[in-house]
N, C-alpha and C positions, 0 to 999 in steps of 0.2 A: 768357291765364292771369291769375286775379287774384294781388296780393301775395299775399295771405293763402292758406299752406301750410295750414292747418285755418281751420274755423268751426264754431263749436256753439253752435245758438241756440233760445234757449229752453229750453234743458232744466229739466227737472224729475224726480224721484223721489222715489219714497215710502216708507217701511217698518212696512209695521205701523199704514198711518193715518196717520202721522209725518212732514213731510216735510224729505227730506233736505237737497233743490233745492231751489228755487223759480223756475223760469223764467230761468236761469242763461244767459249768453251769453260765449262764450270766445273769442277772436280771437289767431292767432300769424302773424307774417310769418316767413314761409321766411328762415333766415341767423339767424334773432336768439335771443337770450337772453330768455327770457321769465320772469319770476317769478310763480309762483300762491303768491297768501299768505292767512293770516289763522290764526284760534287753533285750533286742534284741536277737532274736532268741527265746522268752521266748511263745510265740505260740497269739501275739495279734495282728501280721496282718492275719493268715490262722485263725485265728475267724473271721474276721469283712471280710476274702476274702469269708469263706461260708454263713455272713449272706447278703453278697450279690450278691450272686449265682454263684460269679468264680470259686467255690467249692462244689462239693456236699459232704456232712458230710457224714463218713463211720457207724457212729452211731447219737443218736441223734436227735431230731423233734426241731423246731421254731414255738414260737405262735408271731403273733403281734394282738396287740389287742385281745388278747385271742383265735387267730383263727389259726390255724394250716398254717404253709404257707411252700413251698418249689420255691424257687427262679432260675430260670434256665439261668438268662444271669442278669446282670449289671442294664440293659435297666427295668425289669424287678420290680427290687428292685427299681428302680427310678421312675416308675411307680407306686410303693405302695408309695410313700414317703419318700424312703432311699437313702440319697444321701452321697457321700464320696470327702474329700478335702484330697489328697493324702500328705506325706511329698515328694515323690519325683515328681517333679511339669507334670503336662500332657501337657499344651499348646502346642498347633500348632504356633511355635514360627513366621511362616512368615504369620501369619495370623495378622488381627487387633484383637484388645482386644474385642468390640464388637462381631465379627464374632466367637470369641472363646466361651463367654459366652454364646452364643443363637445356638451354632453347632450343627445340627440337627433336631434342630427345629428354622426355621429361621421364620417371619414373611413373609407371602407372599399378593404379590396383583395383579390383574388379569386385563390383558387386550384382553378382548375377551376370547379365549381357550389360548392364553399366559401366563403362570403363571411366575412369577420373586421375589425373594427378595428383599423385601420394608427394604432398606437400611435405609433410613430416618428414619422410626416407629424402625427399632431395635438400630441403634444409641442414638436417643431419650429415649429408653427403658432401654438402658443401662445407660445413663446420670440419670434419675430417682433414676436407683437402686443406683448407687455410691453416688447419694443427701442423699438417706436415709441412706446408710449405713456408708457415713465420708469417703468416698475413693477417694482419689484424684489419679485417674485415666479417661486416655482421651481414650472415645471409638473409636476413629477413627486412635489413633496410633497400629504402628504392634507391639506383642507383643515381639520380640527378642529385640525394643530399650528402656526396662523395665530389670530392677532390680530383683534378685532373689525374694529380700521381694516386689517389686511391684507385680510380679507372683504370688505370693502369695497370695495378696490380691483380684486378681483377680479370684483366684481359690475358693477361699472363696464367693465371690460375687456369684460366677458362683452358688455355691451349695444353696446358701440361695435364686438362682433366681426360683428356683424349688419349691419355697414353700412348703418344705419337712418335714414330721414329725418328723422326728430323721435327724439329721445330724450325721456324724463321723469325726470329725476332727484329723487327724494325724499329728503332731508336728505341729501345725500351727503357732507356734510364731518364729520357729527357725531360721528365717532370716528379726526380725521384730526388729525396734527399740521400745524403752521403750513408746514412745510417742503412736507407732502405735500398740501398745502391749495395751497399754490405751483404745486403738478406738476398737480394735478388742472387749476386754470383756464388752465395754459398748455394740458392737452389742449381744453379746451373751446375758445377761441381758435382753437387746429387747425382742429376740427370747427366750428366758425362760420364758418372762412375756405374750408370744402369746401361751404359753402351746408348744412350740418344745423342744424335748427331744437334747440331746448334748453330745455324748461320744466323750469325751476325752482324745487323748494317748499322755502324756509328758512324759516329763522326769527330767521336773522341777519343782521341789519341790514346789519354791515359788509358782508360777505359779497354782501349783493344789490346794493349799491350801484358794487361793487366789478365784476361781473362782468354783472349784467343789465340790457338796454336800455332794457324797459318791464314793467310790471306790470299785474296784475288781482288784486282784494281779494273774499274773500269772507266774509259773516257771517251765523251763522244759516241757513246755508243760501239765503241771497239775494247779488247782486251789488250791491258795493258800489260800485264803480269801475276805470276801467281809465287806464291814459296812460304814458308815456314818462318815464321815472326821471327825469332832468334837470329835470323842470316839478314831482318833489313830494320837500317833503324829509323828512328820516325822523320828524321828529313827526306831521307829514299822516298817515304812511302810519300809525306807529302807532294815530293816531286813526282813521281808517281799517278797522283791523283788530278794537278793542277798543271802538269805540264812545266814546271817552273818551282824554285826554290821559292818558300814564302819565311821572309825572315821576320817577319811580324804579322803575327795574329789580332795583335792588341796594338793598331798603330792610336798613339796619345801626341796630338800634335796640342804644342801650350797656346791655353789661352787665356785672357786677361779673367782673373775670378773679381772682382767688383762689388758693386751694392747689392745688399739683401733684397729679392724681390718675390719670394714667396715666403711668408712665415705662416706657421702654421701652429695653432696654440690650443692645448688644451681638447685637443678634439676627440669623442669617443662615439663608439656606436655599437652596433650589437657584440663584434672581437675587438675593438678598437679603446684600451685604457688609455687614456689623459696621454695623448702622444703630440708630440712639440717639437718641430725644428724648424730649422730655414733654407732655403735653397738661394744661392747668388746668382745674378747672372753671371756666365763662363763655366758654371760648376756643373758636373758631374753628381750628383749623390747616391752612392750605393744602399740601398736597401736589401742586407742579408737574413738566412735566420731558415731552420731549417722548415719545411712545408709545414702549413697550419699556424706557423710564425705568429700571421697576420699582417704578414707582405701586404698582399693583395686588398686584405680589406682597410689597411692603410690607405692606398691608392683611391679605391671605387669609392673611399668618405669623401676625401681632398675632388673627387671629378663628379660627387652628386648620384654616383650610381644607385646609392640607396637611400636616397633623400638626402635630407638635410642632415649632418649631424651635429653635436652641441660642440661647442667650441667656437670659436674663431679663426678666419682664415684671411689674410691681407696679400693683398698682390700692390708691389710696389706700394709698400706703406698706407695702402689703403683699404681697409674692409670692406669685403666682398659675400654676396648672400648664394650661395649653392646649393640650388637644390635639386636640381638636375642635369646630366650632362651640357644640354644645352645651352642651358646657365655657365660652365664650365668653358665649352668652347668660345661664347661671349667674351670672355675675363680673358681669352688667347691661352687658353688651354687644351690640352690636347691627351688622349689616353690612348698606347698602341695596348690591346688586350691580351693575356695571358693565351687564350687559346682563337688561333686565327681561323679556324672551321667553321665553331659555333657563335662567337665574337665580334669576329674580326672582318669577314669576307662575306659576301651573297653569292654562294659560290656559281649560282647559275647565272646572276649578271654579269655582263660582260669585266673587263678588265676597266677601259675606263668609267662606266657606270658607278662603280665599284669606289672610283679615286673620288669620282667629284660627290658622290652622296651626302659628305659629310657639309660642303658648303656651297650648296647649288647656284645661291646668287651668284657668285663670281661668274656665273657662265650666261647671266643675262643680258641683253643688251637690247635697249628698246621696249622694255618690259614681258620679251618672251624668251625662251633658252634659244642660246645661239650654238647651234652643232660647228659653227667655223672657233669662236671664240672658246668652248670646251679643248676642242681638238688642240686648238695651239696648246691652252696651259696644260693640258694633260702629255703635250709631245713635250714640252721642256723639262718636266717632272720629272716624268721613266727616263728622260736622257740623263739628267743628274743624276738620279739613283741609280742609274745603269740596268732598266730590269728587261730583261730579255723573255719575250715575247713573239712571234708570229703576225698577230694580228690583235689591235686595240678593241675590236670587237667580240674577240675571242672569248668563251667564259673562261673567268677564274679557274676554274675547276680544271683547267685543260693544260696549267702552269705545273711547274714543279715545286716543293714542297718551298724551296728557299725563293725563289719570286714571286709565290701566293705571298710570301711573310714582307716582301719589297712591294705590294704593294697595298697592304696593313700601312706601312711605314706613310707610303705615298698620299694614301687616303687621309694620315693622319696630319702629314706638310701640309696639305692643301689648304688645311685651313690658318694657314699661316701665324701660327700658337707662336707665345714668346715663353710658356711653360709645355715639358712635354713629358709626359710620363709612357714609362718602357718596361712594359710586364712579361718579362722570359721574351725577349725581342730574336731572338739568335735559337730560339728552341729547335732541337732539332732538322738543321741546317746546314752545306755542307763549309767545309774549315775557309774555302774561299771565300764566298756569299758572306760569312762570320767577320773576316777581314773587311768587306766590304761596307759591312754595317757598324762595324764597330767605326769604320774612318767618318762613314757618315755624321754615326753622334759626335765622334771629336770633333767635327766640323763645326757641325750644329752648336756644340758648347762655345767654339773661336767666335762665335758669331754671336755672341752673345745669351745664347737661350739658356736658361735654368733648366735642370735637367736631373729626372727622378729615375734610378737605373733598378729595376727587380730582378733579381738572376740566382738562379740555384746551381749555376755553374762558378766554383770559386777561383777558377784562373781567372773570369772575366770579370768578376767584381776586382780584383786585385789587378788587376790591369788595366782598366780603362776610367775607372773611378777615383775622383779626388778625396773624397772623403764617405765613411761608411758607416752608418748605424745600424748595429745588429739587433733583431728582435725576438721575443720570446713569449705566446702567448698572447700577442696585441700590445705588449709595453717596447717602449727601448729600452736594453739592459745594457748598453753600451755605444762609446761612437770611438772611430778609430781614423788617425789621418793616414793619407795615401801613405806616407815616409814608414808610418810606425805599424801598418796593417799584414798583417799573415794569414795564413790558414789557421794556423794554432788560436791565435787569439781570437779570431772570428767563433769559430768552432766552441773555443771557451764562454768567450759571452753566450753563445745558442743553446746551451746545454746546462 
């Protein structure tokens, strides 16, 4: 038996004339934690979509186990023992949590020639798997009244319910907090100590350093290198991945902080207790606190997502009535959303359908849409924001994970907000794209705009944020200045 649980050698793939691959070579030993990195677009989901058969490689053979294998459907590869936790989440959201873990294969039990799903045994079976794996999740609720990071972990469960040889995890921390970021690599641990292999696709540094053996870099669709963490340290790697030394992840370029222009007083709603602050223009403000905080439904009170709520809200010293989005973007407000899938994007319209949705007038002239007047401001837009694209007609869907989230952003400029709220804006994305949005908002704040930052990654609150309220439960339990803010204390107020 060789070490080596897989090999994929040579691959290659093409789209369209395009190539995805380039003669790509992948190597994992059975037991270990493997990282596949590099920047979105950089060809490491059309690897792990042909080593499980949504793809047939244009060149190229797969051994697993030393045996030559070609994979023709999903089902397939799951079958051999390869199973895959997507970052963008799959669940049948009006389904129960149970019903989604065991979809397909339900437990059945017979009454006469009656056959039925024995509800009870797969309940029960899910209840086991979440004992052993630290999930504190209830099989019998539907999965839409769950949390991104709850979906998450359910999707996780789901893969390790397959007793699978290799798993593939795709971003799986990126909507986890630190506690459950804990839980997770204590389970991988487990599953590395039962001989299952674990590839890896982050984007975070700590993270890999922290939990995988060895890595493989890809760019461009070509293989850049491979070897054992221990031999490269994380500037290699990020050189590595981008071509180029990136000496700032968090560029904070200064800008003038000034008059208060959003305060916000006294506002609660169904997670939301009597919460109160100000945002200035020039400013930055960090919104910490670990998931379920009450981040988010901070935000979606302040933007009307879910009516009105009581309190008071003044933009530039003046009181303003919000009751709905729309109301919100009036007032030159602006919300980029937590999850860009279901949120954020239509992923089947095109790219720029997608930008200008949020404020169609801009694109009239003469009282009907002008496709010449669209085109320009949607061309000066993506050229600001740099989003790299094929074709403006293109759908969404057809982008990679970190220029779907550029043009969130873009859709969200458009409407030219002088408040802008930013929920996990950087979520799972690769370290350059990350660079590149982070310059943006600093820009955005030089320019004046008030600025609300949500991030359950705490390099990036502590880098790119002037000042940070941490919360707990729907309250503020704390507010910290850039000068005086840590990890420690953050972490301190959240707990």
């Amino acid at each position: 038996m060789t070490d080596y649980i897989l090999e994929m050698k040579n691959i290659s793939m093409n789209f369209g004339g395009v190539y995805a691959l380039k003669d790509v070579s992948f190597k994992v030993r059975r037991g270990e934690v493997h990282a596949l990195m590099g920047e979105n677009g950089a060809g490491k989901s059309t690897l792990m979509k042909i080593l499980q058969g949504i793809f047939p490689p244009v060149k190229g053979e797969i051994l697993l186990n030393g045996k030559n294998i070609v994979f023709k459907s999903t089902k397939e590869a799951l079958d051999h023992g390869i199973a895959m936790i997507h970052q963008e989440l799959n669940t049948v959201r009006k389904m129960r949590v149970a019903e989604n873990i065991y979809l397909g294969r339900e437990p059945i039990k017979k009454f006469g020639f009656i056959k039925v799903i024995n509800h009870k045994k797969m309940h029960a079976d899910a209840a086991e798997l979440f004992k052993r794996l630290n999930v504190d999740l209830d099989p019998k609720i539907e999965m839409l009244e769950y949390s991104v990071a709850k979906s998450q972990l359910a999707e996780i469960a789901k893969a390790v319910s397959y007793e699978s040889d290799i798993i593939i995890m795709d971003e799986p921390t990126s909507a986890l907090t630190e506690e459950e970021v804990v839980k997770l690599f204590k389970t991988i641990e487990l599953l590395k100590g039962k001989g299952v292999t674990i590839i890896y696709i982050s984007h975070k540094m700590d993270e890999i350093y922290k939990i995988c053996d060895s890595v493989t870099v890809l760019r461009d669709g070509n293989l850049i290198g491979s070897g054992d963490l221990d031999e490269i340290d994380s500037q290699k790697l990020i050189a590595m991945m981008v071509g180029r030394d990136i000496s700032e992840v968090f560029p904070k370029l200064e800008a003038d902080i000034t008059t208060p222009y959003l305060e916000v007083r006294n506002i609660n709603s169904n997670k939301v207790h009597d919460v109160t602050f100000t945002v200035h223009r020039g400013e930055i403000l960090g919104l910490a606190g670990l998931v379920g905080a009450g981040r988010t439904e901070v935000a979606r009170a302040i933007f009307g997502v879910d009516g009105k709520p009581s309190g008071e809200i003044l933009i530039d010293g003046k009181p303003v009535s919000i009751k709905s989005p729309r109301d919100a973007i009036k007032n030159g407000m602006v919300m980029v959303p937590e999850d860009r899938k279901i949120h954020g994007t239509i992923l089947k319209l095109s790219i720029s359908d997608n930008i200008v949705l949020s404020k169609m007038e801009k694109c009239v002239s003469k009282s009907i849409i002008s496709s010449k007047l669209e085109n320009k401001l949607v061309d000066e837009l993506v050229e600001r924001i740099q989003l790299k694209f094929g074709n403006l007609h293109d759908p969404v869907s057809s982008l990679s994970g970190g220029n779907q989230q550029k043009v969130v952003v873009s859709k969200a400029l458009f409407t030219d907000p002088e408040i802008i709220i930013l929920d996990e804006p950087t979520r799972g994305i690769d370290v350059k794209t990350k660079s590149e949005i982070h310059l943006l908002i600093s820009k955005l704040a030089q320019q004046g705009k008030a600025i609300i930052l949500i991030s359950s990654e705490m390099p990036e609150i502590l880098g790119i944020c002037d000042r940070i309220l941490v919360l707990k439960e729907g309250r503020i339990k704390g507010e910290l200045s850039r000068s005086a803010a840590t990890q420690e204390k953050i972490l301190e107020l959240a707990f």
